[in-house]
PLY file of the C-alpha trace (Angstrom):
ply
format ascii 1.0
element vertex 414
property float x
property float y
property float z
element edge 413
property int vertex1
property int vertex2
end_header
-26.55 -7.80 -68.18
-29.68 -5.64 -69.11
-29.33 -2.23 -70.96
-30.41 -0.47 -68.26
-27.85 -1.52 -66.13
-25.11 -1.78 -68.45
-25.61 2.07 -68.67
-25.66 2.12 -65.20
-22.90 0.91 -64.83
-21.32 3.21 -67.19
-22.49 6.49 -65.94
-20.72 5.28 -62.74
-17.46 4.50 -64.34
-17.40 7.61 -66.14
-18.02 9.35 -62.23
-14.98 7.48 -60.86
-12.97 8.08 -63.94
-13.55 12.10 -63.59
-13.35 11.98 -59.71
-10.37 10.25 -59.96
-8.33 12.06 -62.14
-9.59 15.19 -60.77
-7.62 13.31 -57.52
-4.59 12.97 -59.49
-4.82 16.59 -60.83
-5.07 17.71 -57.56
-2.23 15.89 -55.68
-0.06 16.44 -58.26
-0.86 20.44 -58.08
-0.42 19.85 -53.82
2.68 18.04 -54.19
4.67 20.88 -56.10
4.04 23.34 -53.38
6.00 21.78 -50.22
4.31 21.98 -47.20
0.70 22.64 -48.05
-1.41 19.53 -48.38
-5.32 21.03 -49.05
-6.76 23.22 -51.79
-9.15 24.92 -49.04
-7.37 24.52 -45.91
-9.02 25.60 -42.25
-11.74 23.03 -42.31
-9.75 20.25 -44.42
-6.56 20.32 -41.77
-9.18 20.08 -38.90
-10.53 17.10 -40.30
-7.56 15.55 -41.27
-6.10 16.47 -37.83
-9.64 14.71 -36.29
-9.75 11.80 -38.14
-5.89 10.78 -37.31
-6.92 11.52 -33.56
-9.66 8.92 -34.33
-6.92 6.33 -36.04
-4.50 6.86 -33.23
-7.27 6.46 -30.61
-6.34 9.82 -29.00
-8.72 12.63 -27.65
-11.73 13.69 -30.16
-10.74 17.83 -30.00
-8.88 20.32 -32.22
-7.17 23.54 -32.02
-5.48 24.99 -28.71
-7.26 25.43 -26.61
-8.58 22.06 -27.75
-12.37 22.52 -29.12
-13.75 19.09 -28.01
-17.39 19.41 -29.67
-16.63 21.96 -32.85
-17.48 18.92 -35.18
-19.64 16.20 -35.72
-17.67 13.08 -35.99
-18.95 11.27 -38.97
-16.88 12.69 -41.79
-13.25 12.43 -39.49
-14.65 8.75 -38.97
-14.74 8.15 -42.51
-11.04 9.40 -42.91
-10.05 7.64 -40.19
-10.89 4.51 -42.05
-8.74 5.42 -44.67
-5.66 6.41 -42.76
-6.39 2.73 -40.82
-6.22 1.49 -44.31
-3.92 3.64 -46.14
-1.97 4.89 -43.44
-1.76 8.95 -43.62
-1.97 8.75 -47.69
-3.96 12.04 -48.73
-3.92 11.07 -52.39
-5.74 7.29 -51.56
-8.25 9.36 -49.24
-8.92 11.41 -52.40
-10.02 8.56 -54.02
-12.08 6.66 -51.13
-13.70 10.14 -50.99
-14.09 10.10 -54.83
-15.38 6.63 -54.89
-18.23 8.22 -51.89
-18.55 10.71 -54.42
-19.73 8.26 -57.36
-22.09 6.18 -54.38
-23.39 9.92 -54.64
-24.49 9.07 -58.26
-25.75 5.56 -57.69
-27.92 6.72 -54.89
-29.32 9.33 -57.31
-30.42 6.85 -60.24
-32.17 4.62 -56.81
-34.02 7.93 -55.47
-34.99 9.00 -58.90
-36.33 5.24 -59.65
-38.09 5.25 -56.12
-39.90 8.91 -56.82
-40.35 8.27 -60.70
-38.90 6.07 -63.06
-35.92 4.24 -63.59
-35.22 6.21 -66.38
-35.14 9.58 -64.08
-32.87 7.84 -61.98
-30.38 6.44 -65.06
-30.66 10.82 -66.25
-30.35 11.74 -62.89
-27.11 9.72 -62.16
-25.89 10.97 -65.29
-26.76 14.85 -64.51
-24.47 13.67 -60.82
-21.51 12.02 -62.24
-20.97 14.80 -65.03
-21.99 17.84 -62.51
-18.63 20.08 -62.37
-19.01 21.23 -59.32
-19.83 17.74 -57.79
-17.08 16.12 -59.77
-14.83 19.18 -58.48
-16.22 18.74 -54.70
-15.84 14.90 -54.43
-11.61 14.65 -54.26
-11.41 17.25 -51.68
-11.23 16.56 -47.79
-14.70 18.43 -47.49
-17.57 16.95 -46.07
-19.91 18.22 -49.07
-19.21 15.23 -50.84
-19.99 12.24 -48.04
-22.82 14.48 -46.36
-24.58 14.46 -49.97
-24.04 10.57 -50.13
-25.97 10.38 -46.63
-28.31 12.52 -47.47
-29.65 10.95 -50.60
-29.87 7.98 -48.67
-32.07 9.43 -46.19
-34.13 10.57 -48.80
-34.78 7.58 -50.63
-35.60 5.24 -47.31
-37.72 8.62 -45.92
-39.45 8.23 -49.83
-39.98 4.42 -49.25
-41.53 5.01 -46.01
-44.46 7.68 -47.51
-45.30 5.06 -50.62
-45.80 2.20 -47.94
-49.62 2.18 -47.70
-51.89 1.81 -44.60
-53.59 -0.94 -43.33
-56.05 -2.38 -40.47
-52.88 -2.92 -38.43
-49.60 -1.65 -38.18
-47.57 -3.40 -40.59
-43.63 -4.26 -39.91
-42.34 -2.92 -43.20
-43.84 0.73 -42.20
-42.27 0.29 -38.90
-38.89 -1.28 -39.99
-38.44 1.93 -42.80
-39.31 4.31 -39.94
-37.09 3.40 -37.44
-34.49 2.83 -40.75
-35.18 6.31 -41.68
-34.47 7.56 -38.51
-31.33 6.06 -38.30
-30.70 7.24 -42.24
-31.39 11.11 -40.86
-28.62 10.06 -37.64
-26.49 9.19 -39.93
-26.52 12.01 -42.46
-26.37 14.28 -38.96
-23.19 12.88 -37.94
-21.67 14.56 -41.22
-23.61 17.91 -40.85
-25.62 18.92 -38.31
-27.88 20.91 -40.11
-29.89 17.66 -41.23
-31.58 17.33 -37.73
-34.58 19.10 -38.84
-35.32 16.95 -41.27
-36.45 14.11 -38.77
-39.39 16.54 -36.83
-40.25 17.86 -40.54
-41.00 14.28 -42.12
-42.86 13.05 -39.00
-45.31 16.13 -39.10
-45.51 15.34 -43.01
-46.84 11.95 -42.38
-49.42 12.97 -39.70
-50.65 15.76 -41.17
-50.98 13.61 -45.01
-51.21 10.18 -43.61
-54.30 8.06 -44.82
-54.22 6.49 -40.92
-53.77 9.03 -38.32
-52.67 6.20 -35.83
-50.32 4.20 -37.39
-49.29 7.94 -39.16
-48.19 9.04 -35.44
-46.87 5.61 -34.60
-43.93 5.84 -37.64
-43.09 9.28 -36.27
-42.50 8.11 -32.71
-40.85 5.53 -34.07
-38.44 7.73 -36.51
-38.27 10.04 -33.38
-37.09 7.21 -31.05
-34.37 5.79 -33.75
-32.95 9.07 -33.96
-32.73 9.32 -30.34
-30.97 6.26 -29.81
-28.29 6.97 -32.84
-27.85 10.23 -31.17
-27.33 8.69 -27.75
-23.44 7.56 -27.78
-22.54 11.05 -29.04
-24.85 13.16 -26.39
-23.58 11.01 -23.46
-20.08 11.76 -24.74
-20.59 15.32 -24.92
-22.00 15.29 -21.49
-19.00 13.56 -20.44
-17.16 16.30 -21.72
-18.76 19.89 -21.11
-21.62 19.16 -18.35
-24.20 19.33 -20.74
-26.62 18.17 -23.07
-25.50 18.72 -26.77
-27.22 17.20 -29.77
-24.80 18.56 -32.40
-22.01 20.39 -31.77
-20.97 23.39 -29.91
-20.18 25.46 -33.09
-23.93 26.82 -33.47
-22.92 29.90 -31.70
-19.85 31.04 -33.79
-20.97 29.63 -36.72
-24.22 31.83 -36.31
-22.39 35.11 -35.05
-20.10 34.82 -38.21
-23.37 35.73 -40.38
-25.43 37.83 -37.64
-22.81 40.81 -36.68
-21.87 44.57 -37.16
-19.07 43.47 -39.62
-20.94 40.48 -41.52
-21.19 40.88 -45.28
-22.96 37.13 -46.32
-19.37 35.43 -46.08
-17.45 34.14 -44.03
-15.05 35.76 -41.64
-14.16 34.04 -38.44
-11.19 36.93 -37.71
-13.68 37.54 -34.62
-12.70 34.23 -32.73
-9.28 34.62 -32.79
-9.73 38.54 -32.09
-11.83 37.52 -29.20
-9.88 34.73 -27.38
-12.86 33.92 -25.76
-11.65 30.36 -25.20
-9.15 31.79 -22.73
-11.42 32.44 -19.82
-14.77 30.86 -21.30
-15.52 26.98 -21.20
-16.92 25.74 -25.07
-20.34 25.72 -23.84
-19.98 29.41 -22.77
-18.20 30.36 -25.48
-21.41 29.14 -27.70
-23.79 30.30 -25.23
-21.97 33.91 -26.22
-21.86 33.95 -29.44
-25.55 32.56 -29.71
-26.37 35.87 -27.30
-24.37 38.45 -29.25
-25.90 36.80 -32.28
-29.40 37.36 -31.34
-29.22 41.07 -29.88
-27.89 41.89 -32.88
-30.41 40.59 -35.12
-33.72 42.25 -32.20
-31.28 45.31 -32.60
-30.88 45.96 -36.67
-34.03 44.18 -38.20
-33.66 45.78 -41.30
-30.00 44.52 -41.54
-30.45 40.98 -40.87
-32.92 41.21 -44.11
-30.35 43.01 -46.59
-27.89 39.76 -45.37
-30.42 37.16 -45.66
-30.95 38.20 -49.41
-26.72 38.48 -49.92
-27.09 35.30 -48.50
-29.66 33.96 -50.45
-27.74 35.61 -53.34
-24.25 33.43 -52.11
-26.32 30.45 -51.72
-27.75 30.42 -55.44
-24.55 31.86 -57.28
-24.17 29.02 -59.91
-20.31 29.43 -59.63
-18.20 29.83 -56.93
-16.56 32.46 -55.20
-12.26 32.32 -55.71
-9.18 34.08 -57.62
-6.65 33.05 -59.15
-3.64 35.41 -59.38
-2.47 36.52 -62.81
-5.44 34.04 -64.49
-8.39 35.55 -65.46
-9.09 33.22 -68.00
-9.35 30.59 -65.80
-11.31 32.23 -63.60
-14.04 33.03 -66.34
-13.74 29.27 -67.88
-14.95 28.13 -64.46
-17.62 30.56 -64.23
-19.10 29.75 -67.67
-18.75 25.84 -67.32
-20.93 25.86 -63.38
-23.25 28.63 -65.07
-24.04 26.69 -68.00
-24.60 23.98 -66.19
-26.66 25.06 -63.02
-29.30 27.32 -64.81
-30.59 24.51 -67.12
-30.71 21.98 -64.51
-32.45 24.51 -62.14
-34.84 24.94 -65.82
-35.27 21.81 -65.88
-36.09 21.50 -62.29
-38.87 23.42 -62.44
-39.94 21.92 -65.86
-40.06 18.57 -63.84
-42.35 20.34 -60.79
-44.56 21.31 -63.53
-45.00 18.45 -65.42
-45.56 16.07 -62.50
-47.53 18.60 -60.65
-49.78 15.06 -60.17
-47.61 14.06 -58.07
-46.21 16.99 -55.33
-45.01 14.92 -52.78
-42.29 13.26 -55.39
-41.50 16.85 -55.98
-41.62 17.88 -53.05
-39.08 15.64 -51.13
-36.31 16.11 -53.96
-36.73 20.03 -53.81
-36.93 19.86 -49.94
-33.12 19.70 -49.14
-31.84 22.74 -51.36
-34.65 25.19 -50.20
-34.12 23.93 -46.58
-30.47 24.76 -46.62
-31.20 28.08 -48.46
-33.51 29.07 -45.37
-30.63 27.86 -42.92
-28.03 29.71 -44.37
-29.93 32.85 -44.68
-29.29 33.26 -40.83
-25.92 31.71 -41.10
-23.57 32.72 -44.28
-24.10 31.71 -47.91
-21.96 29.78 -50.56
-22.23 27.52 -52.71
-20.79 24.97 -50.49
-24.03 24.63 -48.46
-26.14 24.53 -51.20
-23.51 21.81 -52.72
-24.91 18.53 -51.02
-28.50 19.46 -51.89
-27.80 19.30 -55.97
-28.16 15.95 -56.14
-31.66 15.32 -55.75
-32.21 18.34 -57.29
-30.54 16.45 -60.43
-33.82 13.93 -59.83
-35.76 16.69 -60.26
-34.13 18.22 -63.66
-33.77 14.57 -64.58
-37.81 14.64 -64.48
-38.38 17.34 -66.20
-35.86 16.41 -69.39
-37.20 13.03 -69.12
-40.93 14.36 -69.36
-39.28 16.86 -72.20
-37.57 14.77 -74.45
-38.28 11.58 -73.72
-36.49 8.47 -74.23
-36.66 4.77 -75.35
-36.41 3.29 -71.73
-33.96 0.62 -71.60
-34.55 -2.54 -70.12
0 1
1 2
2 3
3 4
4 5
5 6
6 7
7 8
8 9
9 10
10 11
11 12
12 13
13 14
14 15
15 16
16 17
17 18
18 19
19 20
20 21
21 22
22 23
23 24
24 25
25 26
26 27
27 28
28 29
29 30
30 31
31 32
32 33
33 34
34 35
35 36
36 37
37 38
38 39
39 40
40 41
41 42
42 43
43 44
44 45
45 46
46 47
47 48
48 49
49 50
50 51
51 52
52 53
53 54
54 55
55 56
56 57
57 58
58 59
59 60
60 61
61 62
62 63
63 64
64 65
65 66
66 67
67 68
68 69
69 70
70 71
71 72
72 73
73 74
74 75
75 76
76 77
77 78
78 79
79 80
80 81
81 82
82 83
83 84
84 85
85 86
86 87
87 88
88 89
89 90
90 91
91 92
92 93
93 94
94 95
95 96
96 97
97 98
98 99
99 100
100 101
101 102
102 103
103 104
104 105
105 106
106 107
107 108
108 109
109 110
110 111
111 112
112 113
113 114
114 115
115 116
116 117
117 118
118 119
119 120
120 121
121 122
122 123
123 124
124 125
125 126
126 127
127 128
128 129
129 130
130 131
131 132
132 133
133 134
134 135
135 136
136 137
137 138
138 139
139 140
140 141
141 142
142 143
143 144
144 145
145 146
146 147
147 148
148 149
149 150
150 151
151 152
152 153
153 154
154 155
155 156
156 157
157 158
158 159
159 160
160 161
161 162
162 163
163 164
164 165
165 166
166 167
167 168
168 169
169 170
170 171
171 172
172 173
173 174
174 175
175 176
176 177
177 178
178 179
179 180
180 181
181 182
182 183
183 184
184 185
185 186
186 187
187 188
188 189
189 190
190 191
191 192
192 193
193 194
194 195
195 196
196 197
197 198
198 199
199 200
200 201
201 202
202 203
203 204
204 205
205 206
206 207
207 208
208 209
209 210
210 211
211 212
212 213
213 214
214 215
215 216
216 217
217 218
218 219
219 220
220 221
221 222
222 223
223 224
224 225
225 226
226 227
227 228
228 229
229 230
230 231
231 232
232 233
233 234
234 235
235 236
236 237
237 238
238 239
239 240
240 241
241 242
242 243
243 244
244 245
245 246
246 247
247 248
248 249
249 250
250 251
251 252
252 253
253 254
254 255
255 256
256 257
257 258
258 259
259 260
260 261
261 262
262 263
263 264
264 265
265 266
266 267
267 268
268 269
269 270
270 271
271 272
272 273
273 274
274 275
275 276
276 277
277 278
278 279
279 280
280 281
281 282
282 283
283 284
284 285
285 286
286 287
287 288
288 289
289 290
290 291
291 292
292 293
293 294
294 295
295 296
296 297
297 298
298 299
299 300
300 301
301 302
302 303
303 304
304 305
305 306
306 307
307 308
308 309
309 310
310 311
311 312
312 313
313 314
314 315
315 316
316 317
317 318
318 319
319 320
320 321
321 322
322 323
323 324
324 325
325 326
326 327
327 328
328 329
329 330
330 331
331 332
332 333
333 334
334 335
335 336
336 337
337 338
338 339
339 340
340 341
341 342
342 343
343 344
344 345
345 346
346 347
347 348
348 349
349 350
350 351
351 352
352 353
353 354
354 355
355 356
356 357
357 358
358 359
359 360
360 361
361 362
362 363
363 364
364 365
365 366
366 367
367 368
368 369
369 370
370 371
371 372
372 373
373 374
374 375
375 376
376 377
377 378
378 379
379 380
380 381
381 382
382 383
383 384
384 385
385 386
386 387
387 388
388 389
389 390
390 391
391 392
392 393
393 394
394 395
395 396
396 397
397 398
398 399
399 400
400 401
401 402
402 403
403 404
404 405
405 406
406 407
407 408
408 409
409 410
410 411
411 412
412 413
């Protein structure tokens, strides 16, 4: 075995090893307070909830009345595997979701070799597998952890796809990475939505930057088309099951009136849905339809206040440490705070050391800084946390891992 991957190999263990007994921490901690099975519950019981729909091969829908298109199916797939393997264990999900969590890492070092070096990539899995807040993120029944997995990996076969030159004719390669890339962005969207953008944005990167306009427009019909068939089975389902058309999920609306309201404050507060009952005499598509439509008046209506929220927002979004309390333990509390701030604002340093020093070569830059300014522009019209900007860390890491590499450089091992 070489050095380089011995170390490899390494940083990944010592992922697992954290993840893992952060798993074991965590159960434990769940298992002395009968009857509650999450740290964050809400979202984690709806997935849970999905994914055993999924095992049992009952109706996709949650809550009463039942919400049939409030989630993308991808993450409740994944824990459906794990019930179909585990049967309803939560503390072996934990660990399938912490061994997703380490993938996280692996996929780092291969999108940090792919835009630099291998060296960035062994730093950058390193930066990933020590990260607290990834490490902290990865055992939870959260989708932060598998949407950043499926992310990177869009990212690196999206990266592949830009270095693969023109030629007289269309080469297969280009076209096989296109329509893979496509699929790649599908994928990532069937964990989070949010992603979809991503396809449209890289296609009007390559034709406005590619060498050959032809083949340049060719890959993005191509990426356009793959994403369009991966979409397929869940738009004809949803048509099935509301009447209409629905790329994503029919969550848009609430999920959008939670951050654009009289009462909004940058978090979030969903006490209007229930308050509402909407779901009582509405249909899902008109309850979205709603929401989107009280969203929007309220934005054409107070201007000036949607722009004091976007910067709380942006403010959530960029907090290096989260948002919680913990009764009678300050210190805790403050030991949390100083380990994510300590850790956050030299990798963001180093970040921008890294756009600096490769400057040469902005498109490198470019795609691993793309995903956590992207999400920081969502999210200013939606809420902020850290949680959004969670997933998008890890090719920042490339990023910082470019910029220490550049800074103090190593012996690079073979």
């Amino acid at each position: 075995m070489t050095r380089r991957k011995y170390l490899l190999f390494l940083t990944l263990g010592v992922a697992f090893i954290l993840r893992a007994g952060l798993a074991v921490g965590i159960q434990h901690e769940l298992d002395s307070q009968p009857g509650r099975d999450f740290l964050i519950s809400g979202d984690s019981d709806g997935y849970w909830e999905l994914a055993r729909k999924i095992a049992n091969g009952e109706e996709f829908a949650v809550h009463h009345p039942p919400r049939h298109i409030m989630r993308m199916p991808g993450f409740p797939a994944i824990l459906a595997l794990s019930i179909l393997t585990f049967e309803e264990n939560l503390f072996r999900a934990r660990l399938v979701l912490a061994a997703i969590g380490t993938l996280a890492c692996g996929l780092c070092y291969l999108l940090g070799k792919e835009l630099f070096d291998r060296q960035v990539g062994l730093i950058a899995a390193g930066i990933a597998a020590i990260s607290p807040l990834a490490t902290a993120f990865s055992p939870l029944v959260l989708s932060e952890t598998a949407f950043a997995a499926a992310l990177i990996g869009s990212l690196i076969i999206s990266a592949k796809l830009i270095h693969t030159g023109y030629g007289q004719s269309m080469n297969s390669k280009g076209a096989w990475l296109a329509v893979a890339s496509g699929i790649a962005i599908s994928v990532a969207c069937y964990i989070r939505p949010s992603w979809i953008l991503a396809g449209p944005m890289l296609c009007a990167a390559l034709v406005m930057f590619g060498a050959n306009r032809k083949q340049a427009m060719i890959r993005a019909f191509l990426i356009l088309a793959a994403m369009a068939v991966t979409f397929s089975p869940w738009v004809i389902r949803n048509y099935r099951v509301c009447g209409h058309i629905v790329a994503t999920t029919l969550w848009v609306g609430p999920s959008l009136y939670d951050g654009l309201n009289a009462e909004a404050d940058g978090t979030s507060n969903m006490e209007f849905f229930d308050r509402d009952q909407l779901m009582t005499s509405m249909s899902e598509f008109e309850v979205d339809r709603t929401y989107r439509s009280r969203a929007w008046q309220f934005s054409t209506e107070n201007p000036i206040r949607v722009i004091q929220l976007a910067l709380i927002k942006a403010g959530l979004y960029w907090k290096p440490w989260p948002s919680f309390s913990v009764a009678n333990n300050a210190f805790l509390e403050w030991t949390v705070t100083a380990i994510c701030t300590l850790f956050f604002v030299p990798m963001l340093v180093f970040a921008f050391i890294g756009c600096w020093e490769f400057r040469s070569r902005p498109g490198a830059c470019l795609l691993a800084l793309l995903p956590i300014l992207y999400f920081g522009a969502i999210h200013s019209l939606f809420v902020g946390s850290l949680r959004y900007r969670l997933p998008a860390e890890y090719p920042l890491y490339v990023l910082s891992a470019a910029g220490l590499s550049h800074w103090y450089p190593l012996k690079s091992p073979q």
